[in-house]
C-alpha positions in Angstrom: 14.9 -31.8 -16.6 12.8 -28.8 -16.9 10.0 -30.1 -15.0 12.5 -30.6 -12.0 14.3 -27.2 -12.2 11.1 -25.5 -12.1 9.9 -27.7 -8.6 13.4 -26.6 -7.7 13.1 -22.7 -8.1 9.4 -22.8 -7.4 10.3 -24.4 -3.7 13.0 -21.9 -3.6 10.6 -19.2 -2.9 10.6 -15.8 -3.0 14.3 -15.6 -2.5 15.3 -17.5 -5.8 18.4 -19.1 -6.4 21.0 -18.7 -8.4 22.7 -21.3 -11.2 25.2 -22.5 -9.2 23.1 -23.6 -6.7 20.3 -25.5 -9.4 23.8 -27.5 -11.0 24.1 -28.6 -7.4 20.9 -29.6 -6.6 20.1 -31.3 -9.9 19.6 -35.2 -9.6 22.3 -35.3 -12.9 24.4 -32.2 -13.4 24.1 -30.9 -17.0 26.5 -29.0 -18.8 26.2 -25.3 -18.0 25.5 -24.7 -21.1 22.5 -27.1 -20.9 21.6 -25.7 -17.8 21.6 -21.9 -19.7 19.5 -22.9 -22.9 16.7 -24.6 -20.5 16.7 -22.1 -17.7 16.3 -19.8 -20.9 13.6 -21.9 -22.4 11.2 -21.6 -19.4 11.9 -18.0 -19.2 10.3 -17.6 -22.7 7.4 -19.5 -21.6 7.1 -17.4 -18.8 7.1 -20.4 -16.0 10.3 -18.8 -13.9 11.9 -15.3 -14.1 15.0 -13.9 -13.5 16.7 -11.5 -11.1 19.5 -9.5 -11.0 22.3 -9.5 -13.7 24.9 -11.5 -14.3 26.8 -13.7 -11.2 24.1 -11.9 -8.9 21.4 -13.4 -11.6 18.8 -15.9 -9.5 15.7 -17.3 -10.9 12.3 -17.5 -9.2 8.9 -18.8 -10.2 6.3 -16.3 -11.9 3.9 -18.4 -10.0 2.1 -15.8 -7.3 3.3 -16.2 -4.0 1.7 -17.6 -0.9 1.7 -15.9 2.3 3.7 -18.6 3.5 6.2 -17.9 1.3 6.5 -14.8 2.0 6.4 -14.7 5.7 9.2 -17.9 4.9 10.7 -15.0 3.0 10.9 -12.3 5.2 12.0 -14.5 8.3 15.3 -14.0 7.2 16.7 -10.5 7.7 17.2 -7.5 5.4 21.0 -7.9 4.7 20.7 -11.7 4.2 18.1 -11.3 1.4 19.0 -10.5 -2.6 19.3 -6.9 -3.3 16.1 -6.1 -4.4 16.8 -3.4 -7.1 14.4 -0.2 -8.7 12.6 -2.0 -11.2 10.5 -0.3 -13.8 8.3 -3.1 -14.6 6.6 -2.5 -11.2 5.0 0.6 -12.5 2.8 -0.9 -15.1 -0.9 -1.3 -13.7 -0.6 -5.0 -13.7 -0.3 -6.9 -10.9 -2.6 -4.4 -9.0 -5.7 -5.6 -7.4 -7.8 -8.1 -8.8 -10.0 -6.1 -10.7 -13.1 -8.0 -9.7 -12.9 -7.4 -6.2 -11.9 -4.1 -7.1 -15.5 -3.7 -8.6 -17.5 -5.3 -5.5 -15.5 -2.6 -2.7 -17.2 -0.2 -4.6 -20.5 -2.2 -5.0 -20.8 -2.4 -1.3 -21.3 1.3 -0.6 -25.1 1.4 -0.9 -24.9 3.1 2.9 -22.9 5.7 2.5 -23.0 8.8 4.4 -23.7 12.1 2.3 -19.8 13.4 1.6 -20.5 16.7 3.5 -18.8 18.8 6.1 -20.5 16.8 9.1 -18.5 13.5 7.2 -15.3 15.5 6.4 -15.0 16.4 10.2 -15.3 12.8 11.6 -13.0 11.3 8.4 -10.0 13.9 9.0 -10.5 12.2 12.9 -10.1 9.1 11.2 -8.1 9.3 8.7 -5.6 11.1 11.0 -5.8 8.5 13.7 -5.4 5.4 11.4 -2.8 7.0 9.1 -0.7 8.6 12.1 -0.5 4.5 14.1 0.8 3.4 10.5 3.5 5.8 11.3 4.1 4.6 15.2 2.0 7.8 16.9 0.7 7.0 20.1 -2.1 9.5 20.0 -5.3 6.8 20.8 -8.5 7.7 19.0 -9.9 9.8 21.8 -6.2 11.7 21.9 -6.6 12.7 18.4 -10.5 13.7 18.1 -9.6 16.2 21.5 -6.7 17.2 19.7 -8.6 18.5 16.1 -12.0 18.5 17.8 -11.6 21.1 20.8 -7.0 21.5 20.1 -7.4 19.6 23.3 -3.5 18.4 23.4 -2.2 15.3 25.8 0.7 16.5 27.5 1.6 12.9 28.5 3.0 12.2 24.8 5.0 13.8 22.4 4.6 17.1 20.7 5.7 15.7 17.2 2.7 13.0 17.5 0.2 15.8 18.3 1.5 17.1 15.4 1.6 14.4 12.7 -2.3 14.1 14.2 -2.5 18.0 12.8 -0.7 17.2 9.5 -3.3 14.6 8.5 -6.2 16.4 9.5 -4.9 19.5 7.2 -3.5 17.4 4.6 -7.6 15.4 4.4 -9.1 18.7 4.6 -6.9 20.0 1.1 -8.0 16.6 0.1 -11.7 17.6 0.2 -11.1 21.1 -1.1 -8.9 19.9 -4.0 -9.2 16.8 -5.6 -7.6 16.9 -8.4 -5.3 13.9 -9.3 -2.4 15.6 -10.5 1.9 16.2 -9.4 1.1 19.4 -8.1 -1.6 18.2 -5.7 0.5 15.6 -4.5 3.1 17.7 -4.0 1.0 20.1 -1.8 -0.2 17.3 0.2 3.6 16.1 0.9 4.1 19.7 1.9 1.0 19.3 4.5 2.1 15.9 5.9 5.7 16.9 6.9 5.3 20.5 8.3 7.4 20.7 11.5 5.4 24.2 11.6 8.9 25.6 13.1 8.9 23.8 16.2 12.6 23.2 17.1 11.8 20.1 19.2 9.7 18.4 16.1 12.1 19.3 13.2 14.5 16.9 15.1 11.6 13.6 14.0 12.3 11.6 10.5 8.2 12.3 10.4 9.2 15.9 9.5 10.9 18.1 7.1 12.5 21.8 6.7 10.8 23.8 4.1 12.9 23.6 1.3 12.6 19.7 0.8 8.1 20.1 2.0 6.6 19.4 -1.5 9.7 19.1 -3.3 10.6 15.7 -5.1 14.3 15.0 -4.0 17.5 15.7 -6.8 20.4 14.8 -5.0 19.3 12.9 -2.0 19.6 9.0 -1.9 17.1 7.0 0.4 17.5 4.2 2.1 15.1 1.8 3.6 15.2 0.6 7.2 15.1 -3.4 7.4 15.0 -3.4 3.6 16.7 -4.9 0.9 15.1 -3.0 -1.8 16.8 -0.1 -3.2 15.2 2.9 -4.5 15.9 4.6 -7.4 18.6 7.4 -7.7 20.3 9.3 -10.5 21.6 12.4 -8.7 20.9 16.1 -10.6 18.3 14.8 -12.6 14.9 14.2 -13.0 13.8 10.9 -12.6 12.2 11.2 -9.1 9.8 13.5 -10.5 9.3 11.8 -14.2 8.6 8.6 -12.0 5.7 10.1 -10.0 4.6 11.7 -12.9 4.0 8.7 -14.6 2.5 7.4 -11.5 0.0 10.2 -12.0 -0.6 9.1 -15.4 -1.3 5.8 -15.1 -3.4 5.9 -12.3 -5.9 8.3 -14.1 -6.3 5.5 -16.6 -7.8 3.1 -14.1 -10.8 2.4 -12.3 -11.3 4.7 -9.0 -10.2 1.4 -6.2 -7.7 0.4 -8.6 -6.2 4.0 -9.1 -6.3 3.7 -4.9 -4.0 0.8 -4.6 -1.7 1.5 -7.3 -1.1 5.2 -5.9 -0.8 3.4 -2.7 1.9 1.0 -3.8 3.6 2.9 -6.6 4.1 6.2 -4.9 5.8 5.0 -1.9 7.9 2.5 -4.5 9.2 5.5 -6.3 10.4 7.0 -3.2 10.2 10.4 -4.8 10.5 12.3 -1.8 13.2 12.5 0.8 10.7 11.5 3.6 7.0 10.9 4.1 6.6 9.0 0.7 3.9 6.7 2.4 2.1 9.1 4.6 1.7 10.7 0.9 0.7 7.3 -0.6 -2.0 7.2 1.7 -3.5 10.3 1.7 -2.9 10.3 -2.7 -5.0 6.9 -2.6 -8.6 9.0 -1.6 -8.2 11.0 -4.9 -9.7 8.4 -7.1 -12.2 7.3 -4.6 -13.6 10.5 -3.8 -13.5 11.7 -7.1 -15.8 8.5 -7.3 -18.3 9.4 -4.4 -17.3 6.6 -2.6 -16.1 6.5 0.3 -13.1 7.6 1.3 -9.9 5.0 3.2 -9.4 6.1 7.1 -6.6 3.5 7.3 -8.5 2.9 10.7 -8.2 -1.0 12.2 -5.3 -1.8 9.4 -3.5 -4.2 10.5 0.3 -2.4 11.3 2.0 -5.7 10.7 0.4 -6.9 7.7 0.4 -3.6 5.8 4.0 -3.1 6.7 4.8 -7.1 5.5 2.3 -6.2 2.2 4.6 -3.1 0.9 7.8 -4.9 1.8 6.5 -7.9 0.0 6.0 -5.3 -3.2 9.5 -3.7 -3.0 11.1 -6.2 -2.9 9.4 -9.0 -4.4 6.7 -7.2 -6.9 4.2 -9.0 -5.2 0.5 -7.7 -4.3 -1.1 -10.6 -2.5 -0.4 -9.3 1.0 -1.0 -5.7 0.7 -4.1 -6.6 -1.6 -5.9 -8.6 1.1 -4.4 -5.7 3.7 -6.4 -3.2 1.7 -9.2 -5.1 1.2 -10.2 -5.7 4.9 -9.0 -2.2 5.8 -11.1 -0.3 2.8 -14.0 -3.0 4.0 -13.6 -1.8 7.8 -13.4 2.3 6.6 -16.4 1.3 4.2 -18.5 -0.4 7.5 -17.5 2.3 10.2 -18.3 5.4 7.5 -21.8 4.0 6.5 -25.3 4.7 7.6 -26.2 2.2 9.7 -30.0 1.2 9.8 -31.9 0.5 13.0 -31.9 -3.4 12.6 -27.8 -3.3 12.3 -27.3 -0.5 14.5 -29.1 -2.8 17.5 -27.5 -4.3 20.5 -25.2 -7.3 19.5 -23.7 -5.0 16.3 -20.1 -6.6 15.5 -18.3 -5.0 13.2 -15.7 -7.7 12.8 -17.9 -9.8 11.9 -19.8 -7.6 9.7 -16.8 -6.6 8.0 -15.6 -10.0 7.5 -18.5 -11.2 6.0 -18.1 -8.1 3.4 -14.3 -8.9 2.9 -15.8 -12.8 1.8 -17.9 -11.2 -0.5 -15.0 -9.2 -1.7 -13.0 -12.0 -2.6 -15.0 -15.1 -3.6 -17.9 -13.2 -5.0 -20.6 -15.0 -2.8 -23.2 -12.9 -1.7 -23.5 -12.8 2.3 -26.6 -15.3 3.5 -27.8 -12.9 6.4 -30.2 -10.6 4.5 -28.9 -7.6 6.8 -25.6 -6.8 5.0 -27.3 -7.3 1.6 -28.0 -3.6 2.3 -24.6 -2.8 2.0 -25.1 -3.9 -1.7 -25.4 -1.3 -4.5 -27.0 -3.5 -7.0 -28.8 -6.4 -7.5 -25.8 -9.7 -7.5 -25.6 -12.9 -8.4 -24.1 -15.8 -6.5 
């Protein structure tokens, strides 16, 4: 029987399902106390895992999820899907990106640009621009390199885009000035990110906050998600929202500088520590490690909007990292591409960056070096196939 309840939960997917429904679906109905003692028995052997306590209790596989599944998953809406509680687990460093192709993003940074002020002034452009679409700005790349270029403003489109463009641009430019991974600095970089810089027309935008909740982790104010079943944490007048992040903190300093990125970009907007702009935070927290590392720093430019938003959803609700892992991977890979120092023989007519990109992202993940001698230069050491 255990071999079929685990097909049975396994093609539940990510939703799970709950006893009831397995004594159903069983070819020959066991006892429930039959049921219990094996459902219990492939817990311990960690096959299947369960959700939820006691009638709301559902079992799904611990088997990583396809993106079928998930997309299967997330066809349904928010208030049809399981309550996805705060769960601590999700704060341990595992499952984070695979720490192999952790190690090749930052092997393929062999043409990076000298960090100085010429690359801090096109990054803030970037980072600004990719960070603010994540976030539904309409500011176009040209809009927002007038904007913090020449303070060139496009009257055609709303003042509170203009300035969530000036937000990210101040907020990168603390990043280069202090990059210390630490509470404080994150705080201070919240603080940056939701300035309505007291404009009565922009304090009315969720992208902004008054100054007494800028850089301040939230006490007494619950959250709740938009098209989410995953509830955040709360415990009203006391400190968890900050103990979380601080443990955040912790943990990422213990890993490696692209899998400190990912985790602060997951974790931190998990936590929900802040009363608004938890991921516009994420983001900009992520480029601590990696410039810490001298490499090169995540613009967020060409992520895909859909894929990054299915990726964090897929997390909250499901602890699952495949989506937002691949969505990081071809973003960091794209960031990585349009930041280098391009030789003459790439730089040529006939340059695709797509393609140049994917070929990286391959590399990336299967660990096969690319077979056009071209991008080997984007290597930083000698590999192996």
């Amino acid at each position: 029987m255990s071999r079929e309840l685990e097909q049975l939960i396994r093609a539940a997917g990510p939703a799970g399902v709950t006893p009831d429904a397995l004594m159903k679906a069983l070819q020959q109905a066991p006892s429930r106390s039959t049921l219990t003692r094996q459902l219990l028995a492939l817990r311990e052997a960690g096959s299947i895992k369960a959700l939820g306590n006691a009638k709301a209790t559902r079992y799904v596989t611990s088997s990583p999820f396809t993106r079928a599944d998930i997309d299967a998953y997330f066809a349904s809406p928010a208030k049809s899907r399981p309550i996805a509680p705060f769960r601590d687990e999700y704060l341990e460093p595992t499952a984070n990106i695979d720490p192999e192709r952790a190690r090749r993003c930052a092997q393929i940074q062999a043409l990076a640009s000298p960090m100085d002020r010429k690359f801090l002034a096109e990054f803030v452009v970037d980072f600004s621009w990719g960070s603010s679409l994540l976030e539904g700005s309409s500011y176009s790349e040209l809009d927002t390199e007038a904007l913090l270029r020449y303070g060139e403003r496009n009257t055609d489109k709303p003042v509170e885009d203009a300035v969530l463009a000036l937000n990210h641009k101040r907020a990168g430019e603390h990043l280069w000035a202090n990059r210390e991974l630490s509470f404080e600095n994150i705080c201070a970089m919240h603080g940056l990110l939701t300035d309505d810089h007291g404009l009565a027309d922009v304090a009315r935008s969720d992208h902004f906050l008054p100054p007494e909740k800028r850089g301040q982790v939230r006490v007494y104010e619950d959250v709740n998600l938009q098209n989410s079943a995953y509830l955040p944490p709360f415990r009203p007048g006391t400190r968890h929202a900050e103990d979380l992040l601080r443990k955040i903190v912790a943990t990422a300093k213990q890993l490696p500088a692209v899998e400190a990125a990912i985790y602060l970009l997951t974790r931190i907007a998990y936590v929900q520590s802040f009363v608004n702009g938890n991921k516009r935070t994420s983001r900009i927290a992520a480029n601590i490690p990696l410039v810490n590392a001298g490499l090169i720093p995540f613009s967020f430019v060409d992520v895909n909007k859909a894929s990054y938003i299915r990726g964090m959803a897929a997390f909250y609700e499901l602890g699952s990292m495949h989506v937002i892992e691949q969505t990081f991977v071809q973003g960091y890979v794209r960031s990585i591409v349009r930041s280098s120092d391009l030789p003459a023989a790439l730089r040529g007519a006939g340059f695709d960056l797509a393609e140049t990109a994917g070929q990286l992202v391959d590399f990336i993940n299967t660990g096969i070096v690319p077979t056009d001698p071209k991008l080997r230069v984007f290597m930083a050491s000698p590999v192996r196939r």
